[in-house]
N, C-alpha and C positions, 0 to 999 in steps of 0.2 A: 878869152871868149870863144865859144864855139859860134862858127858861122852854118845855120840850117840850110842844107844845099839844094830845098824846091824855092825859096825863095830867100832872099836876099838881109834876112834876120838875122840880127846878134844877139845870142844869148848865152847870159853868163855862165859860170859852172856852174856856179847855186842853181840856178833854175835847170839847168839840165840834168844836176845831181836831182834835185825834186820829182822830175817829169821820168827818169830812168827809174826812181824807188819808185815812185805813183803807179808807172804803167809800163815801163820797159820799154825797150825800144820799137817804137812804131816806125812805119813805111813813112811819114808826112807829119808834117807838122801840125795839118789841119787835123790827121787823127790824134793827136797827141793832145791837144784841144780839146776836140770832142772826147776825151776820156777822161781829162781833167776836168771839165765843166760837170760829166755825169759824175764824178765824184764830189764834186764841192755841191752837188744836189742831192745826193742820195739821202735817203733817210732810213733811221730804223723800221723794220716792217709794225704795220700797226698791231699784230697780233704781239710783237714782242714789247710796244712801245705800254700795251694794256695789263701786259703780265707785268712788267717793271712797274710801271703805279701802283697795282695789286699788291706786289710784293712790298712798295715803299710803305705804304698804308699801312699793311699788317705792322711792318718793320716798326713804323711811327706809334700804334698799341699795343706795341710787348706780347703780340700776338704771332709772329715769326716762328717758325720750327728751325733748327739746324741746318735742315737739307734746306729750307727758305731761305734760308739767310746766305747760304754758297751758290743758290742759283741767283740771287740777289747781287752777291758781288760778279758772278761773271758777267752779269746782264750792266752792270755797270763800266768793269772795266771794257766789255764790248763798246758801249755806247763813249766813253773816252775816246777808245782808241779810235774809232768813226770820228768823230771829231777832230783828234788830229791831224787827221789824214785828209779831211773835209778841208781843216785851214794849211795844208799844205800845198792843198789843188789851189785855192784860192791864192796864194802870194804866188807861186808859179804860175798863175794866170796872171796875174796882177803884173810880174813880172814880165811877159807877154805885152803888158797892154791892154790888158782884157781887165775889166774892171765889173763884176758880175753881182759885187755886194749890193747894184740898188735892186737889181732883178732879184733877188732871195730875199731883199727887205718888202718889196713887193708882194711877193709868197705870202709870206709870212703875214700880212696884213690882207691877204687874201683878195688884192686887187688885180 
């Protein structure tokens, strides 16, 4: 276990291995946090979230051109990889203590 030296935490390596891939080594643990939390929030920007529809659409009526179909897969393996990286920050919050999934199911229901 690593012990965080502002305050008196123990945290595993897993979560420390997660928090140094996520965000590198911060000054605080609080910042470490606040960078993990902005990441388990972020979203794709709307303008790409609209082109990715657009393009599933076409995709979905055989209506897709070539160069569509490769900005299609980057636009998706982007949108994975955001994802994984999203439930990364989450179990290393989690692991934390920090339990953030009712706050995003809140989001998400737009309360």
């Amino acid at each position: 276990k690593v012990i965080s030296p502002e305050v008196e935490v123990s945290i595993s390596e897993e979560t420390h291995s997660l928090i140094k891939e996520l965000v590198g080594t911060k000054a605080s643990l609080k910042e470490a946090v606040e960078a993990l939390t902005f990441i388990a929030t972020e979203m794709m920007p709307k303008k790409k979230q609209r082109r990715l529809s657009h393009l599933l659409w076409k995709n979905q009526d055989g209506t897709i051109t070539a160069e569509e179909e490769k900005e299609l897969d980057a636009l998706i393996d982007e949108g994975q990889e955001g994802t994984i990286r999203k439930a990364k920050a989450i179990l290393a919050l989690k692991h934390l203590g920090i339990d953030i999934i009712p706050d995003l199911e809140a989001r998400v229901r737009g309360k």
